[in-house]
C-alpha positions in Angstrom: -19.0 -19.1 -17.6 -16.1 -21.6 -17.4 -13.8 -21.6 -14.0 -10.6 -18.9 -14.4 -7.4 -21.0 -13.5 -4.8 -19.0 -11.2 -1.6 -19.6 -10.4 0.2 -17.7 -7.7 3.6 -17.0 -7.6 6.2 -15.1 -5.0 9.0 -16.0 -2.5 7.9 -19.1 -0.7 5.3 -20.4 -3.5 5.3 -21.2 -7.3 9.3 -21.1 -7.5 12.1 -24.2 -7.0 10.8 -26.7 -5.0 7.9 -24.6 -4.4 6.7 -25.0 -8.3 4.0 -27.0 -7.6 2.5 -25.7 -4.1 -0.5 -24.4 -3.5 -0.8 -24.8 0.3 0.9 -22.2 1.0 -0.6 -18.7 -0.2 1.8 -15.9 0.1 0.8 -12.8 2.7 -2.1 -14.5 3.0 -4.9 -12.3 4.3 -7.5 -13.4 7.5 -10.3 -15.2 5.7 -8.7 -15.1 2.1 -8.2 -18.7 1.8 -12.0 -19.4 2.8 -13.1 -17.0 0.7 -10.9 -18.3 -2.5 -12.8 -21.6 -1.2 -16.1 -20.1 -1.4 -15.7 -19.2 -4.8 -15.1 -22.4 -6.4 -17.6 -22.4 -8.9 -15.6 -19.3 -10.9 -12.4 -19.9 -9.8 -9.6 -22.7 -8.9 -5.9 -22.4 -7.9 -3.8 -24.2 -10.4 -0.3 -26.6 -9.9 0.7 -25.2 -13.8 1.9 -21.7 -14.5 1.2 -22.4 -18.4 -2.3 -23.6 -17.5 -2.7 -20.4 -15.6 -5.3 -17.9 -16.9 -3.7 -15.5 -14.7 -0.9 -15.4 -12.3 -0.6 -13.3 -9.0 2.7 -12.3 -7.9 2.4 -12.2 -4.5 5.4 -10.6 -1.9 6.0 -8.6 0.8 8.1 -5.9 -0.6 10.0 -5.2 2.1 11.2 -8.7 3.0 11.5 -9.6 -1.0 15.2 -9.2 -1.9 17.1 -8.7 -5.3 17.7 -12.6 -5.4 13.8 -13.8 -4.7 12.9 -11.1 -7.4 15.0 -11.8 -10.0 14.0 -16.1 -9.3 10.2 -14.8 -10.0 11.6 -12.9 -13.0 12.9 -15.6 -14.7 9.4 -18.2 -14.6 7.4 -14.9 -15.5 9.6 -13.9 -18.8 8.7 -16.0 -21.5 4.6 -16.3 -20.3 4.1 -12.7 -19.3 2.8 -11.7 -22.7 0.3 -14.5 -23.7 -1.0 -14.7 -19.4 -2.1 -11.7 -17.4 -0.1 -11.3 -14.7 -1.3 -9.4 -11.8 1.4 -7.1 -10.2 4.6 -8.3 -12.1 7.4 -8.9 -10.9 8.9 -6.2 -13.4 7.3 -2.8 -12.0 8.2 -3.7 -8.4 10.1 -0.8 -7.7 7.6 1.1 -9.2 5.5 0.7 -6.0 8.0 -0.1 -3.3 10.4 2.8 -4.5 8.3 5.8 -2.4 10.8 8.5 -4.4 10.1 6.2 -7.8 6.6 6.3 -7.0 6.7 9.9 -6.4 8.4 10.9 -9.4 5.9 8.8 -12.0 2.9 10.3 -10.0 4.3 13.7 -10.8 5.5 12.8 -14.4 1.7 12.2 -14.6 0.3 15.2 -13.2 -1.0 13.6 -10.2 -0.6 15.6 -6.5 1.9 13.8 -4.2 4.5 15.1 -1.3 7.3 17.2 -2.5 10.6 15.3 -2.1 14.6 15.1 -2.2 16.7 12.4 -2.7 19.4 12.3 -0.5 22.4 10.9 -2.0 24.0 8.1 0.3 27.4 8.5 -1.1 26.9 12.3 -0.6 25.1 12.2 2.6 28.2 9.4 3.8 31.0 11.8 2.6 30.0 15.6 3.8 27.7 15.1 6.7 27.9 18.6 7.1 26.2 19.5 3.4 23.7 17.1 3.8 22.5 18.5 6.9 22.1 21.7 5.5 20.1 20.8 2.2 18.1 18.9 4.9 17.3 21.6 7.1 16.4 23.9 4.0 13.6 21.3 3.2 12.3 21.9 6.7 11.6 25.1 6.3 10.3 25.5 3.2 7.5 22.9 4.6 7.4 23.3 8.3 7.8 19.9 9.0 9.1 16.4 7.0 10.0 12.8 7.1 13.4 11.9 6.4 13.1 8.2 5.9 14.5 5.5 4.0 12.6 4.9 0.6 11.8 1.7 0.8 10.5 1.0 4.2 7.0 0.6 5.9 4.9 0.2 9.2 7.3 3.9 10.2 10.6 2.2 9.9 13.3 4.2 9.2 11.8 7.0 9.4 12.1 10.3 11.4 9.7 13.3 11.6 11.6 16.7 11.7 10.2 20.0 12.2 11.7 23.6 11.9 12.3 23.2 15.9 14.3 20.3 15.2 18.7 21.2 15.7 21.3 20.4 13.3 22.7 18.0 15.5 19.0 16.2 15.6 18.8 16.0 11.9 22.5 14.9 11.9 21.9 11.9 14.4 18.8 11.4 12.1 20.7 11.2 8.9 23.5 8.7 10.2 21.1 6.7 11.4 19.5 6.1 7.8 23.0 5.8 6.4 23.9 2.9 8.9 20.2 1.3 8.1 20.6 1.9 4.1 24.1 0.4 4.4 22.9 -3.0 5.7 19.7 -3.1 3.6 21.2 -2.7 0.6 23.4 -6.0 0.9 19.7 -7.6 -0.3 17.9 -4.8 -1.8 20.4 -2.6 -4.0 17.6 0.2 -4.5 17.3 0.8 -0.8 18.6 5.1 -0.2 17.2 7.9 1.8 14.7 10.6 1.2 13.4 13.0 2.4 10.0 14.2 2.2 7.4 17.3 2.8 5.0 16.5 5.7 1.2 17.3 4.4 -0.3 20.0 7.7 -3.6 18.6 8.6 -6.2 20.6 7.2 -8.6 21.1 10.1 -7.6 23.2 13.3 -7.7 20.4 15.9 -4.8 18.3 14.3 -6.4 15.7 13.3 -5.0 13.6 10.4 -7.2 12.0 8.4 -5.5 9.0 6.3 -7.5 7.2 2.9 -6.9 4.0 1.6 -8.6 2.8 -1.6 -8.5 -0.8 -2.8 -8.3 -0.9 -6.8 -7.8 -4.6 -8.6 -8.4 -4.6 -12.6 -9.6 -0.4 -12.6 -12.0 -1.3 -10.3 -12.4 0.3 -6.4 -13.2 -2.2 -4.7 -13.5 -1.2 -1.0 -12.2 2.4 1.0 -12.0 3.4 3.7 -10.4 7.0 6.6 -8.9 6.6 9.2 -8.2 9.4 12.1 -5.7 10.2 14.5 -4.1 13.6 16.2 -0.3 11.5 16.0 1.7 12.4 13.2 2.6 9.0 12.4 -0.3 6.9 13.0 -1.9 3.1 11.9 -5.4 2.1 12.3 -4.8 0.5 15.5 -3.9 4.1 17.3 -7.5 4.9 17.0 -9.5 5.2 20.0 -13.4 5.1 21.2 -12.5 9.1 21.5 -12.4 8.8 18.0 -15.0 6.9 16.7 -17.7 9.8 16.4 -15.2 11.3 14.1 -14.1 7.9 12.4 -18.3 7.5 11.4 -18.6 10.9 10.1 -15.6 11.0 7.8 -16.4 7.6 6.3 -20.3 8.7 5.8 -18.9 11.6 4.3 -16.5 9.0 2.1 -19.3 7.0 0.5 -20.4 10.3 -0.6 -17.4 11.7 -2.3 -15.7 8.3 -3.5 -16.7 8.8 -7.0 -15.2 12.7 -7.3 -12.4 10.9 -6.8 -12.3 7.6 -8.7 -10.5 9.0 -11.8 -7.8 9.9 -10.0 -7.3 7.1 -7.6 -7.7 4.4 -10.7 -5.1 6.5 -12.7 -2.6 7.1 -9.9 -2.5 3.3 -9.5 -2.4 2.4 -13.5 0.5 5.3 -13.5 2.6 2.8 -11.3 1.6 -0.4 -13.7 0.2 -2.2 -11.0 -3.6 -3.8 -11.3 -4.1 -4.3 -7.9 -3.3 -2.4 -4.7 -4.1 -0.3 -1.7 -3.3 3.4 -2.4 -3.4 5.8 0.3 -3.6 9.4 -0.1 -4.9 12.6 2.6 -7.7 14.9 1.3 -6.4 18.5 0.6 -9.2 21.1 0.0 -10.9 17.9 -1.4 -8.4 16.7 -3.3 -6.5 13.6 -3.3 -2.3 13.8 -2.2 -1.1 10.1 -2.6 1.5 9.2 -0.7 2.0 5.4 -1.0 0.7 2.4 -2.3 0.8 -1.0 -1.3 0.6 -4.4 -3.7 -1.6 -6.5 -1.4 -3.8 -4.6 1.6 -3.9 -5.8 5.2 -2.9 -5.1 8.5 -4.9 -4.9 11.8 -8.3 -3.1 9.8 -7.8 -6.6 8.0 -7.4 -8.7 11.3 -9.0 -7.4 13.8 -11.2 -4.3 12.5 -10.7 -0.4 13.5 -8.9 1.0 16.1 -8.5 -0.3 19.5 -10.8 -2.9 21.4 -13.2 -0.5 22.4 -13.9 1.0 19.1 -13.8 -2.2 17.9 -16.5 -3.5 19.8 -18.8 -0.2 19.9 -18.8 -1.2 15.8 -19.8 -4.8 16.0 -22.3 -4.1 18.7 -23.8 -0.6 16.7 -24.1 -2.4 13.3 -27.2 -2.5 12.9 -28.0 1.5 13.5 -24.1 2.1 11.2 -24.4 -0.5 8.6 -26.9 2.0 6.2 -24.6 4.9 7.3 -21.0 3.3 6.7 -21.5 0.5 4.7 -18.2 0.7 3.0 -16.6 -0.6 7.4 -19.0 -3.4 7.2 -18.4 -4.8 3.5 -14.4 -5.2 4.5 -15.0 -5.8 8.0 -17.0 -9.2 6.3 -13.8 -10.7 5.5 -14.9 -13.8 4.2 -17.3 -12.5 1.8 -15.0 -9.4 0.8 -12.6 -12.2 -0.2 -15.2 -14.3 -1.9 -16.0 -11.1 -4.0 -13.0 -10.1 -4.6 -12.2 -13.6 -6.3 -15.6 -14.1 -8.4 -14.6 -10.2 -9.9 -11.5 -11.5 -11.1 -13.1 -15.0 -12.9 -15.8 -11.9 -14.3 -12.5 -9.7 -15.4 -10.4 -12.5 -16.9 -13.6 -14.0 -18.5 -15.5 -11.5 -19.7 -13.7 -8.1 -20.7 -9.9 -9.1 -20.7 -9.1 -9.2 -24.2 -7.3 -12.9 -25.6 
């Protein structure tokens, strides 16, 4: 099988004086570029976009403004049809849009929050309205996020509850106003929504967060996370919580293919052929809530939770690694990333058609 040629392209790589670089991989993961290394023998990064078997847009959607985009939209116009691209440029807002993404997952019949947009004309003009249609949200659903849609890592966002006053949600709302104001000098789809909090499902409070990794219709890795915060990352989980954190992801391996349909659908429903899609478990099924074009963050840096857990997970490997294997395939960064590059030399060779 003959080497796949890929040619990456996004803000700081494969545009202007950028054309030609390849030193300089875009939200670059720990370990990726080793890994890319490691699989020479199927695949090599190309200087030439036209020489390109396929081409990886790769950006962090919520430093990539309407400028960088539309740059990345121009090389990728007249070659998107004869190279597969992975994540164009073109369904961006598909993914980085949470009401957009929202909207397409229920145009599809696929379970996600219930939502408002909140107008920022409206919401600027009659404060007083806005506050009201907010508070009406609240108590149809106990508790939401009013947030800006466009935001990650819990920016711009604020979680209300039916004890929360007018004058909280107020402060709340002009708050997002300010922020949408600003943002929008660079990203013109930036507004505010708000949206229905899912309850945890079990009486102690946890929250239990899964994130899938999908390239090509393909899950490639998964993985729960647990935490009693309403607002949570992997980081906030502690050795008080690794008991739990083994349990839920034994229980994952198990249930993962109930609910691969789903998962591959809710992320083909967006366009995108690669991403991270997180969704909580509801009676056993899936309520997505979010989906990122390239996965990372401390679970692809450091490993789970806090030092301690950390450590209990290297040092208990050899007793967890039959029970949880999906923790130690992505905690192997190097190899996950090797993988990950041989399966898309095996896609691009083998079943994509010419």
């Amino acid at each position: 099988m003959s080497k796949t040629k890929i040619y990456f392209i996004g803000r700081k790589q494969g545009i202007g004086f950028r054309r030609f670089r390849i030193s300089h991989l875009e939200n670059r993961r720990r370990y990726e570029a080793d890994g890319l290394r490691d699989a020479n023998k199927s695949i090599t990064q190309t200087r030439w976009i036209k020489e390109a078997d396929v081409i990886w847009v790769r950006v962090r959607p919520e430093h990539t403004t309407d400028k960088q985009r539309h740059i990345i939209e121009k090389r990728l116009k007249t070659i998107r049809n004869r190279i597969l691209v992975i994540n164009d440029i073109n369904i961006f807002n598909n993914y980085d849009c949470k009401n957009l993404s929202f909207q397409i997952w229920k145009d599809n019949s696929l379970p996600c929050p219930q939502f408002i947009d909140i107008g920022l004309k409206i919401a600027s003009g009659d404060i007083k309205s806005t506050v009201n249609t907010i508070s009406q949200f609240i108590n149809q659903h106990r508790a939401i996020f009013l947030r800006t849609n466009n935001e990650t890592a819990s920016l711009g966002m604020f979680h209300l509850t039916k004890n929360s006053t007018d004058n909280e949600i107020e402060i709340a709302l002009k708050s997002l106003i300010n922020r949408c104001q600003t943002l929008r000098k660079t990203r013109a789809s930036t507004s505010i929504m708000a949206t229905q909090f899912i309850m945890p499902e079990n009486k102690n409070s946890y929250q239990n967060l899964y994130r899938a990794h999908v390239l090509f219709g393909k899950i490639l890795s998964f993985y729960v996370v647990t935490s009693k915060k309403p607002i949570f990352h992997n980081i906030d989980m502690e050795y008080s919580d690794i008991h739990r954190f083994i349990e839920l992801n034994e229980s994952l391996c198990k249930t993962i293919p109930t609910l691969e349909k789903q998962i591959l659908k809710a992320t083909s429903a967006l366009g995108c052929n690669l991403g991270a899609i997180e969704f909580f478990l509801i009676k056993g099924e899936p309520i997505f809530i979010e989906l990122n074009p390239m996965w990372g963050g401390h679970a692809s840096i450091s490993g789970f939770g806090n030092d301690e857990m950390q450590t209990y997970l290297i040092e208990n490997r050899s007793i967890l690694k039959d029970r949880i294997p999906n923790i130690y395939n992505f905690m192997d960064r190097r190899d996950y990333y090797c993988n990950l590059y041989k399966f898309i030399n095996q896609h691009i060779k083998g079943s994509y058609p010419k």
